[in-house]
PDB file of N, CA, C and O in Angstrom:
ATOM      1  N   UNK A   1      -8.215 -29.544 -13.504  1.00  0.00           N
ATOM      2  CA  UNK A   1      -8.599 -28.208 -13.933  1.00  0.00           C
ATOM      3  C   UNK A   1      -9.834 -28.284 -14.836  1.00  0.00           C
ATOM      4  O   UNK A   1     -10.827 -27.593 -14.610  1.00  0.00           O
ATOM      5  N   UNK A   2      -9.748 -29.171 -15.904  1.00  0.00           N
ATOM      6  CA  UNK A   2     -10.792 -29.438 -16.659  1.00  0.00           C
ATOM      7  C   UNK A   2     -12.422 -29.542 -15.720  1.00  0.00           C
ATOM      8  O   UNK A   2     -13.460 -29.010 -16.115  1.00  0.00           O
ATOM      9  N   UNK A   3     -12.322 -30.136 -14.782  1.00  0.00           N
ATOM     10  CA  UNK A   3     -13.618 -30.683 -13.805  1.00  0.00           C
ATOM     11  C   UNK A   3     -13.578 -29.475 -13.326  1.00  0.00           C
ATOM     12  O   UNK A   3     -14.674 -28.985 -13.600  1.00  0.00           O
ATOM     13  N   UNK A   4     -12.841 -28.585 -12.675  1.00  0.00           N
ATOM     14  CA  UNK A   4     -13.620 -27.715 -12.243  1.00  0.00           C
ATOM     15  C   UNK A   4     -13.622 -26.765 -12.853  1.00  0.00           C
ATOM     16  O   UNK A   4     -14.222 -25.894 -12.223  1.00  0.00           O
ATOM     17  N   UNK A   5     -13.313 -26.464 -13.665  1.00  0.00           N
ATOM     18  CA  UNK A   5     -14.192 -25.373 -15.206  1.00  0.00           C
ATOM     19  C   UNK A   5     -15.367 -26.182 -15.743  1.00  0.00           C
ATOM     20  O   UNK A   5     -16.126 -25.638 -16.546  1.00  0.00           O
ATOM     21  N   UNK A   6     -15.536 -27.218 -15.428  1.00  0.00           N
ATOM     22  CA  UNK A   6     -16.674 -27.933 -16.160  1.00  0.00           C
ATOM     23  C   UNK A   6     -18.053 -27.725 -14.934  1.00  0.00           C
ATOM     24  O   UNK A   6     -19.280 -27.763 -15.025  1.00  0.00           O
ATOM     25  N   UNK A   7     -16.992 -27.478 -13.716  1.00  0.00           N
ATOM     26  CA  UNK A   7     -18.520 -27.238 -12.569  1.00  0.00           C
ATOM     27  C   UNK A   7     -18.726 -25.742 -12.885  1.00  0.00           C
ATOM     28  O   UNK A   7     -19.876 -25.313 -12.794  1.00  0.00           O
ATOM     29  N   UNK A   8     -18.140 -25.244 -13.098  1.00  0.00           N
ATOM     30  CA  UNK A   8     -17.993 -23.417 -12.645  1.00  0.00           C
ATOM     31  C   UNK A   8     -19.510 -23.694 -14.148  1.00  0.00           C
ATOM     32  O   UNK A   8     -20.719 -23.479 -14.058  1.00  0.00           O
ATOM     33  N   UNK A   9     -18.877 -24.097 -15.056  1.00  0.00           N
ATOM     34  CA  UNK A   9     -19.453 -23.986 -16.464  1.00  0.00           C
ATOM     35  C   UNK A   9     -21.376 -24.419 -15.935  1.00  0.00           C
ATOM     36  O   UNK A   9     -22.416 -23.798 -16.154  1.00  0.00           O
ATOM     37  N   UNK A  10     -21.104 -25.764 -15.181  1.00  0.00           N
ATOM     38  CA  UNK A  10     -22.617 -26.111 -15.332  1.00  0.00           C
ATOM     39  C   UNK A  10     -23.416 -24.960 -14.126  1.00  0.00           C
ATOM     40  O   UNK A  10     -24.599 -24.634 -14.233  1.00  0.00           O
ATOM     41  N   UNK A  11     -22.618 -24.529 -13.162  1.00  0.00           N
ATOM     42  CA  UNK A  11     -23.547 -23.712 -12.413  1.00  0.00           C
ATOM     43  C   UNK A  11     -23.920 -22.544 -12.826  1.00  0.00           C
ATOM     44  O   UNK A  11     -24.972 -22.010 -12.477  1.00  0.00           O
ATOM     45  N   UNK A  12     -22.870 -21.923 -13.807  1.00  0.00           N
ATOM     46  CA  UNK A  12     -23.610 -20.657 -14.528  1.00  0.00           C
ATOM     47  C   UNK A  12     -24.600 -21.131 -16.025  1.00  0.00           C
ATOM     48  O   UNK A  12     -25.024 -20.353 -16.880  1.00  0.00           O
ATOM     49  N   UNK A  13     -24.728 -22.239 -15.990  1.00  0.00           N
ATOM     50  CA  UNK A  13     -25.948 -23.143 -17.209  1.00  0.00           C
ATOM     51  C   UNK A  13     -27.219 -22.894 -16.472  1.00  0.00           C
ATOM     52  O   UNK A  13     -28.192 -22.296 -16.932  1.00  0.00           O
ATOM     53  N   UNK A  14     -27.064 -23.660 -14.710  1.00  0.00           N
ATOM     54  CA  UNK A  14     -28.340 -23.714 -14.230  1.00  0.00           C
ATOM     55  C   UNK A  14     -28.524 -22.749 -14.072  1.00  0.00           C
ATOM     56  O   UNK A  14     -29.676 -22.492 -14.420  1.00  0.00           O
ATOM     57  N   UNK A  15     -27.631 -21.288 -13.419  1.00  0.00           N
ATOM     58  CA  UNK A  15     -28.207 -20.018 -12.818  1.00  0.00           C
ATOM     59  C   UNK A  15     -29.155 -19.321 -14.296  1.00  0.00           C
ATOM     60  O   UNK A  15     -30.003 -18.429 -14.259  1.00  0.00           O
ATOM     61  N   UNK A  16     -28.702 -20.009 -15.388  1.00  0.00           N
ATOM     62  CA  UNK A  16     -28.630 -19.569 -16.738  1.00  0.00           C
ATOM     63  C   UNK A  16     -30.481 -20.133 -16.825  1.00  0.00           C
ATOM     64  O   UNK A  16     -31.435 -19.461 -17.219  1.00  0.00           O
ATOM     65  N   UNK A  17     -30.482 -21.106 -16.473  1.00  0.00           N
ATOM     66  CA  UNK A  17     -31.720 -21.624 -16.642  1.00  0.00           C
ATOM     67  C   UNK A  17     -32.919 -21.103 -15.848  1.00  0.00           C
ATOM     68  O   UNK A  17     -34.101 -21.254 -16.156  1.00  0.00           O
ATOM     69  N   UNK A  18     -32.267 -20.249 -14.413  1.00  0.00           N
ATOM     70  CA  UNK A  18     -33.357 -19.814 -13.606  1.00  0.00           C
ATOM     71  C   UNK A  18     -33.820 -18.299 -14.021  1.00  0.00           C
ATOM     72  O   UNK A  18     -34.573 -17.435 -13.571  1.00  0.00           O
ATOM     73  N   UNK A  19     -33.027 -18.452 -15.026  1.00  0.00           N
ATOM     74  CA  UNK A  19     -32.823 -16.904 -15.153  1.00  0.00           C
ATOM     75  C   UNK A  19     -32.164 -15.816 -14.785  1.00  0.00           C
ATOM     76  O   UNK A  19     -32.430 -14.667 -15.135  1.00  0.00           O
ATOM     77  N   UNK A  20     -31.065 -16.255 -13.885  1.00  0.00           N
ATOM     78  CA  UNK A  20     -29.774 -15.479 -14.003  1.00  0.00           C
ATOM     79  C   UNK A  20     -28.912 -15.487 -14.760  1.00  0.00           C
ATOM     80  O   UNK A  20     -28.655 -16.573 -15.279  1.00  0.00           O
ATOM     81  N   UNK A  21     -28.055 -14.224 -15.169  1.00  0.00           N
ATOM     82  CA  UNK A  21     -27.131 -14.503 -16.509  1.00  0.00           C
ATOM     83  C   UNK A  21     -26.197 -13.941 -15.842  1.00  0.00           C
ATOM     84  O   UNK A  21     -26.287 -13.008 -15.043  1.00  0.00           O
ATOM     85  N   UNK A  22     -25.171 -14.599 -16.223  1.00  0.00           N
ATOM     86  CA  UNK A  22     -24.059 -14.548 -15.716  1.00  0.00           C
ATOM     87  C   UNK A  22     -22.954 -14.124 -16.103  1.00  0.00           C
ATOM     88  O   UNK A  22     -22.209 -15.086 -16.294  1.00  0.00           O
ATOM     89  N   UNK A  23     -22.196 -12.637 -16.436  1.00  0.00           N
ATOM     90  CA  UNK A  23     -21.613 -11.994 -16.835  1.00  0.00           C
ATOM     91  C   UNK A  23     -20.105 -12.729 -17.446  1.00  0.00           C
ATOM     92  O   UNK A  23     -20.042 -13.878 -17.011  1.00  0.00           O
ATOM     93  N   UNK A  24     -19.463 -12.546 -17.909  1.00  0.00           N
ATOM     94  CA  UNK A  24     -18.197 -13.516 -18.367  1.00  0.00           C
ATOM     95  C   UNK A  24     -17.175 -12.565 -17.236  1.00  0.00           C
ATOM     96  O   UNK A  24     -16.219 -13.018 -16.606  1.00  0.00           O
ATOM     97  N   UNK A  25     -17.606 -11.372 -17.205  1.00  0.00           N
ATOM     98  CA  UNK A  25     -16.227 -10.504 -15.960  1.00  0.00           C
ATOM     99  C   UNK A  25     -16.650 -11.521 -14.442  1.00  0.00           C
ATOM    100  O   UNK A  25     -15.697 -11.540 -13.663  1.00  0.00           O
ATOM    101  N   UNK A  26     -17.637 -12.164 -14.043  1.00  0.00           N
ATOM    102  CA  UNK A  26     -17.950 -12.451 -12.538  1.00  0.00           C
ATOM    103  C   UNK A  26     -18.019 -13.832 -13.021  1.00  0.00           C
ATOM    104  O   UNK A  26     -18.341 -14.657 -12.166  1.00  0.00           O
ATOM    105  N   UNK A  27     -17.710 -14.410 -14.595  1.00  0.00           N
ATOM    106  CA  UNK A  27     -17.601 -16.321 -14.844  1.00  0.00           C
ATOM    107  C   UNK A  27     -15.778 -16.013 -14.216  1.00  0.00           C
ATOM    108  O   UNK A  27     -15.342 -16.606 -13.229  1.00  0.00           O
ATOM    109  N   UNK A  28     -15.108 -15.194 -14.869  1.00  0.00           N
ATOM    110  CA  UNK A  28     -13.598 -14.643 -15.176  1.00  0.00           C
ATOM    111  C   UNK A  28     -13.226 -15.056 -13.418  1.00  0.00           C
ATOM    112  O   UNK A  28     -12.488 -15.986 -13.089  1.00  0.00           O
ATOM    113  N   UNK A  29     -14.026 -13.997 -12.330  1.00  0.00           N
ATOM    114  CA  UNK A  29     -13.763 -13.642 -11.108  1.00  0.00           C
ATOM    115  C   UNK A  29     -13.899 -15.165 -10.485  1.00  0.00           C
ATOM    116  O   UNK A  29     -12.906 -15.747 -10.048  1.00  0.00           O
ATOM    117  N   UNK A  30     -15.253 -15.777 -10.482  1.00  0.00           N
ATOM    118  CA  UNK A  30     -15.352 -17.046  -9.557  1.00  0.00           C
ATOM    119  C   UNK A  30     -14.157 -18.026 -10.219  1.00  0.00           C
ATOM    120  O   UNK A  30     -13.446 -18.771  -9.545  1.00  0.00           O
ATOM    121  N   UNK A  31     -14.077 -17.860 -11.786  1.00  0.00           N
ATOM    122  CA  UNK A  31     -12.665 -18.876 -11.744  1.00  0.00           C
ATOM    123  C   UNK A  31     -11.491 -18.857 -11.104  1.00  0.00           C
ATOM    124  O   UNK A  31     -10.893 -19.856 -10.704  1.00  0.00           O
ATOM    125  N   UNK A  32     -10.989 -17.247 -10.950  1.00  0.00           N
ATOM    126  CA  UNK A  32      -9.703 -17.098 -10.811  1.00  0.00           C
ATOM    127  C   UNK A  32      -9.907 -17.294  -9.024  1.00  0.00           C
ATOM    128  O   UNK A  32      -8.844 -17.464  -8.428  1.00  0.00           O
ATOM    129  N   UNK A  33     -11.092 -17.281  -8.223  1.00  0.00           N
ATOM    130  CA  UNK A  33     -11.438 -17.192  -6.794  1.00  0.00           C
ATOM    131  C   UNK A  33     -11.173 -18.157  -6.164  1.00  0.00           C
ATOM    132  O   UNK A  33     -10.815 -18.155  -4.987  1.00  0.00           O
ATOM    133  N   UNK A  34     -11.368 -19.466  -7.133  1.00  0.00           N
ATOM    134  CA  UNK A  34     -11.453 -20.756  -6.900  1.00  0.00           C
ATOM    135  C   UNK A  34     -10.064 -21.291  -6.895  1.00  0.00           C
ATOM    136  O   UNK A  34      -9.825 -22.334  -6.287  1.00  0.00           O
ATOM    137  N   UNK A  35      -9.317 -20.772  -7.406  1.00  0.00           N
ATOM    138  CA  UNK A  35      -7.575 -21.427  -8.039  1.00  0.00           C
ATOM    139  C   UNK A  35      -7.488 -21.961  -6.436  1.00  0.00           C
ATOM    140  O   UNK A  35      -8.222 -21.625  -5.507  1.00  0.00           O
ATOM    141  N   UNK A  36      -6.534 -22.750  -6.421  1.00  0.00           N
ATOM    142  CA  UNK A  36      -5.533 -23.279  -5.463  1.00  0.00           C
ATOM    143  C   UNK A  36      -4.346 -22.333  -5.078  1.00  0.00           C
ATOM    144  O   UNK A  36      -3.657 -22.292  -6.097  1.00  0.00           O
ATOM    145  N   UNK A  37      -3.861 -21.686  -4.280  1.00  0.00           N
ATOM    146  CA  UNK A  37      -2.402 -20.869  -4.392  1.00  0.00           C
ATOM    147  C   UNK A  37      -1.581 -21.592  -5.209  1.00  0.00           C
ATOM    148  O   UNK A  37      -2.185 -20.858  -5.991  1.00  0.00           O
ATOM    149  N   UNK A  38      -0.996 -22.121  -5.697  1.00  0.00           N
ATOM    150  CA  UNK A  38      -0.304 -22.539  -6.527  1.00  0.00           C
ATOM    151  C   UNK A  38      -0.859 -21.749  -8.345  1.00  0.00           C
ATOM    152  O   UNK A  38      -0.287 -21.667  -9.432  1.00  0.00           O
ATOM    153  N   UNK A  39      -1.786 -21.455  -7.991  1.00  0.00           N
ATOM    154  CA  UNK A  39      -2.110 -20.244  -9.394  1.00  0.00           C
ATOM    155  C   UNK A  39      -1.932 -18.984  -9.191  1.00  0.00           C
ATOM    156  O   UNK A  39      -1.868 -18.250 -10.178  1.00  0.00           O
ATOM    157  N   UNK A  40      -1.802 -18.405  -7.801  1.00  0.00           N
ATOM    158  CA  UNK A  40      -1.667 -16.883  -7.177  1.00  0.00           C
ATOM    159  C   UNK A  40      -0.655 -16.178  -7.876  1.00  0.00           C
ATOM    160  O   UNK A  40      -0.698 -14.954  -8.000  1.00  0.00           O
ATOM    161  N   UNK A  41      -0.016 -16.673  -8.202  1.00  0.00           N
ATOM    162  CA  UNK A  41       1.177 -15.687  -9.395  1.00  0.00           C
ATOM    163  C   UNK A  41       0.233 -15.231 -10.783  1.00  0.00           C
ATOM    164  O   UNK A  41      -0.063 -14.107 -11.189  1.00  0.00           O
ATOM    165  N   UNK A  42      -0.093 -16.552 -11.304  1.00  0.00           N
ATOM    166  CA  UNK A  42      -0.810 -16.421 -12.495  1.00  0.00           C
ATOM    167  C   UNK A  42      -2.350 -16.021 -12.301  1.00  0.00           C
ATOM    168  O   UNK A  42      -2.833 -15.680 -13.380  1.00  0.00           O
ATOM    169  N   UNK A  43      -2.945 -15.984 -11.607  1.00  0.00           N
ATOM    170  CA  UNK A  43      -4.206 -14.866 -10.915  1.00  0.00           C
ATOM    171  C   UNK A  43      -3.556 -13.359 -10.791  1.00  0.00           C
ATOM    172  O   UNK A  43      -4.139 -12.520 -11.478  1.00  0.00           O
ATOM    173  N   UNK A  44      -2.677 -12.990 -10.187  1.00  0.00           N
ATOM    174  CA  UNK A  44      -1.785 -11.504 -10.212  1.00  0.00           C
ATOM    175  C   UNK A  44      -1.624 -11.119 -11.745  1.00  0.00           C
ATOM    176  O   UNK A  44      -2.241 -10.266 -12.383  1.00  0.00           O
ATOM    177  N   UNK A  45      -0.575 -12.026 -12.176  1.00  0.00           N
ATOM    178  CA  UNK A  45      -0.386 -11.668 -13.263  1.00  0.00           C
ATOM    179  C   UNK A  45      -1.918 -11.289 -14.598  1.00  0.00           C
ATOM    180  O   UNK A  45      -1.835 -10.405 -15.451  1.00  0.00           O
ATOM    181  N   UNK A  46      -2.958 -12.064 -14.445  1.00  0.00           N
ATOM    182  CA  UNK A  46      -4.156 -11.725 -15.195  1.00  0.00           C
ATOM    183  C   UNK A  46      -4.653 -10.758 -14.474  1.00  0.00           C
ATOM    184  O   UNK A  46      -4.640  -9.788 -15.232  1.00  0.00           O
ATOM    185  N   UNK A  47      -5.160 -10.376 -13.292  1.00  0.00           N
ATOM    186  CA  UNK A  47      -5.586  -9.452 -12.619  1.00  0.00           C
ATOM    187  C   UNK A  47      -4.975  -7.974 -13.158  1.00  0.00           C
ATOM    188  O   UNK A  47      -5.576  -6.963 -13.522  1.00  0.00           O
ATOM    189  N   UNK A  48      -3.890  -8.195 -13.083  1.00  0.00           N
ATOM    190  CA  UNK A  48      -2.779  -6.713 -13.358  1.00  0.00           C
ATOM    191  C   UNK A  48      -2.892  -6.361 -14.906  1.00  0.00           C
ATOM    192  O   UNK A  48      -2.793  -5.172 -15.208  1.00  0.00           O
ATOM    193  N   UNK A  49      -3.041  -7.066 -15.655  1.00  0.00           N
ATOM    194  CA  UNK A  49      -2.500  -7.203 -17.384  1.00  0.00           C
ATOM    195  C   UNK A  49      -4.138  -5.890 -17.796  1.00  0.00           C
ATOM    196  O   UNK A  49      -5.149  -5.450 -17.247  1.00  0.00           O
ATOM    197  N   UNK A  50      -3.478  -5.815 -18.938  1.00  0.00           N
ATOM    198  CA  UNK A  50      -4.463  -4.474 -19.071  1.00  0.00           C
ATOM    199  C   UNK A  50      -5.153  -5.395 -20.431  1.00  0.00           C
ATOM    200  O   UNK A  50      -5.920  -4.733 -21.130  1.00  0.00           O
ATOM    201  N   UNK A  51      -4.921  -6.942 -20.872  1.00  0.00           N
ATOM    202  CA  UNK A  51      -5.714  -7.136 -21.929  1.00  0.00           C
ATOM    203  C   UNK A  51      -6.772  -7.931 -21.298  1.00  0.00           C
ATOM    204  O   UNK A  51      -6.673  -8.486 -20.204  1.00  0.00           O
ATOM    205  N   UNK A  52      -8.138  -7.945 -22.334  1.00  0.00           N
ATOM    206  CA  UNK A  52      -9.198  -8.504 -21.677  1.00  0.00           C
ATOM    207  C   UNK A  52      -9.168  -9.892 -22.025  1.00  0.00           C
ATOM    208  O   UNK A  52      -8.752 -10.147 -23.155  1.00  0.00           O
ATOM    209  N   UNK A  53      -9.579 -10.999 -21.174  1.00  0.00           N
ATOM    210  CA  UNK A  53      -9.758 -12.355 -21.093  1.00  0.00           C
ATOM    211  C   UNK A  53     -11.140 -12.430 -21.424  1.00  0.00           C
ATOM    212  O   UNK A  53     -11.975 -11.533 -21.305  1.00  0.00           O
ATOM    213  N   UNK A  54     -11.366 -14.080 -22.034  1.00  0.00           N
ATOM    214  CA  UNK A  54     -12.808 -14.039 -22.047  1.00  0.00           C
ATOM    215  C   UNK A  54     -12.840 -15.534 -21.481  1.00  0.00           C
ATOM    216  O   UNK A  54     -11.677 -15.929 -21.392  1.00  0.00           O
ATOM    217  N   UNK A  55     -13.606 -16.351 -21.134  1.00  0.00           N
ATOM    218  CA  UNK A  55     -14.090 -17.491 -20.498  1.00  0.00           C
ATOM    219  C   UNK A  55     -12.891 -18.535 -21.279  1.00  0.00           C
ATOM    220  O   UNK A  55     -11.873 -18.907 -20.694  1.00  0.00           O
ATOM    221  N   UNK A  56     -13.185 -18.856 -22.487  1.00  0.00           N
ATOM    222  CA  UNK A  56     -12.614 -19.907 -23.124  1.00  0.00           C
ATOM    223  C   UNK A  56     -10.898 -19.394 -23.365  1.00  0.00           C
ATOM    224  O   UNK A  56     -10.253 -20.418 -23.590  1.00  0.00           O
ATOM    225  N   UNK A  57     -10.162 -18.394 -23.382  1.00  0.00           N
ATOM    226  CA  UNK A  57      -8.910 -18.205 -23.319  1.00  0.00           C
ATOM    227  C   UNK A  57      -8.581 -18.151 -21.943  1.00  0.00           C
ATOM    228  O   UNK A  57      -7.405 -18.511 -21.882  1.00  0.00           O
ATOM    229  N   UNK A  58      -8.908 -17.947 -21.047  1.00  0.00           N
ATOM    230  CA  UNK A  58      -7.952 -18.340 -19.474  1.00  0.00           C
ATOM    231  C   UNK A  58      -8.159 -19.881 -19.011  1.00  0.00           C
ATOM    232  O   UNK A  58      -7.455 -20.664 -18.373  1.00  0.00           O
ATOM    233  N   UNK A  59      -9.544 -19.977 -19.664  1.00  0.00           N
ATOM    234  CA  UNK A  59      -9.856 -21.608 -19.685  1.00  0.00           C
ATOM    235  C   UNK A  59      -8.452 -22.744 -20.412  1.00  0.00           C
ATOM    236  O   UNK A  59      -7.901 -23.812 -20.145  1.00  0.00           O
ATOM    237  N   UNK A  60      -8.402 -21.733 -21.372  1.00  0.00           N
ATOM    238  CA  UNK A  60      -7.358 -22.289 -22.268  1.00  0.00           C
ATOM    239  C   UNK A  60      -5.725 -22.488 -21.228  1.00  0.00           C
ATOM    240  O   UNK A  60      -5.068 -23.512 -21.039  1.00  0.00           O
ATOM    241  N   UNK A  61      -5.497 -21.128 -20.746  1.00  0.00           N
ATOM    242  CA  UNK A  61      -4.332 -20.843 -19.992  1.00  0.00           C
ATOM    243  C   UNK A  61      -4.057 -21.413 -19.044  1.00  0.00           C
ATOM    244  O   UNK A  61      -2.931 -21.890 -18.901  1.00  0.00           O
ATOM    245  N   UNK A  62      -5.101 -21.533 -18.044  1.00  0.00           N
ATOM    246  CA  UNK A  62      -5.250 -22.531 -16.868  1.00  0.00           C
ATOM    247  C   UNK A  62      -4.772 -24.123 -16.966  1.00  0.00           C
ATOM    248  O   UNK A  62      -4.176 -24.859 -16.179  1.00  0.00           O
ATOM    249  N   UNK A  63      -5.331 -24.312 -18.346  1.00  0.00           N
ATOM    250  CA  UNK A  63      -5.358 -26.258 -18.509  1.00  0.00           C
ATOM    251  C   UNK A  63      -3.735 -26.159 -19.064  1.00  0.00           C
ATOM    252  O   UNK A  63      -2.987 -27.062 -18.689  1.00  0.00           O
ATOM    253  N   UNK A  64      -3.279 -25.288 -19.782  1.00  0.00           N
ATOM    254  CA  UNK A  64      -2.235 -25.467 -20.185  1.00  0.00           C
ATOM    255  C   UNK A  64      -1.127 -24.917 -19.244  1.00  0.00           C
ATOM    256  O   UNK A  64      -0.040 -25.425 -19.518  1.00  0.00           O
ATOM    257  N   UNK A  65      -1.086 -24.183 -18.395  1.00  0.00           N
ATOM    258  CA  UNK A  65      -0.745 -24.241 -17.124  1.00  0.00           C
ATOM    259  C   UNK A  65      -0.095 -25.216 -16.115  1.00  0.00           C
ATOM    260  O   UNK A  65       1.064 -25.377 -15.731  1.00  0.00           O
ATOM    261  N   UNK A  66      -1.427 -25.879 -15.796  1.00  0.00           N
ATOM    262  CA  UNK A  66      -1.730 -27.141 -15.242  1.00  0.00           C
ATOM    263  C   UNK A  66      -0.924 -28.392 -15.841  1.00  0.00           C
ATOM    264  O   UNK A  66      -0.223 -29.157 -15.178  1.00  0.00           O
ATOM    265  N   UNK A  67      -1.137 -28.450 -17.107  1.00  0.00           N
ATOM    266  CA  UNK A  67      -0.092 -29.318 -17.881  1.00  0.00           C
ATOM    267  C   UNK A  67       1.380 -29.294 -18.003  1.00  0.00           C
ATOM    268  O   UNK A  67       2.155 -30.161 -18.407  1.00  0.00           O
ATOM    269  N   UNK A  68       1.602 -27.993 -17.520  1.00  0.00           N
ATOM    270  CA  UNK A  68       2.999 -27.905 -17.197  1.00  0.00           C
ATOM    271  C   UNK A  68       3.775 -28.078 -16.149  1.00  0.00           C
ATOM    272  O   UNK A  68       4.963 -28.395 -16.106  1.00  0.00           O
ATOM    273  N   UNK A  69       2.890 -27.805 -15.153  1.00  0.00           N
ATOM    274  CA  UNK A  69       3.129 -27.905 -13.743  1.00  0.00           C
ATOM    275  C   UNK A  69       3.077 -29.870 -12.895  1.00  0.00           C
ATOM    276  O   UNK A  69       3.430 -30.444 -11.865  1.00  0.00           O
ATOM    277  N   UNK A  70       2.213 -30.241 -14.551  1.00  0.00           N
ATOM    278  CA  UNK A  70       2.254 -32.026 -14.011  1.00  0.00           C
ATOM    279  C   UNK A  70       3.915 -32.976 -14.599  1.00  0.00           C
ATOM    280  O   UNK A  70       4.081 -34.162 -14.314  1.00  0.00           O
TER     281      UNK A  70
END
């Protein structure tokens, strides 16, 4: 999980560098796009929830997630 929040992270650096900026709602979307089904509950469940996420707290949720599921 870590590696691929760390790719998601460097491609919105470079888009960052060409001069695209990259919204944290469409960093939020390509993360949750990318999951494996085995996150599709917990993608629903953030999708549905009426509080707002920001990059580094689902980042957070995901790895700790992941750590549970190993």
């Amino acid at each position: 999980m870590r590696d691929y929040l760390r790719q998601l992270k460097l491609i919105e650096d470079n888009l960052g560098i060409c001069g695209e900026k990259i919204s944290d709602a469409k960093h939020i979307a390509a993360i949750l796009n990318g999951l494996p089904s085995e996150f599709d509950s917990v993608v629903t469940l953030i999708i549905s929830s009426k509080q707002a996420y920001d990059v580094p707290a689902l980042s957070s949720i995901l790895i700790d997630l992941e750590a549970r599921q190993s």
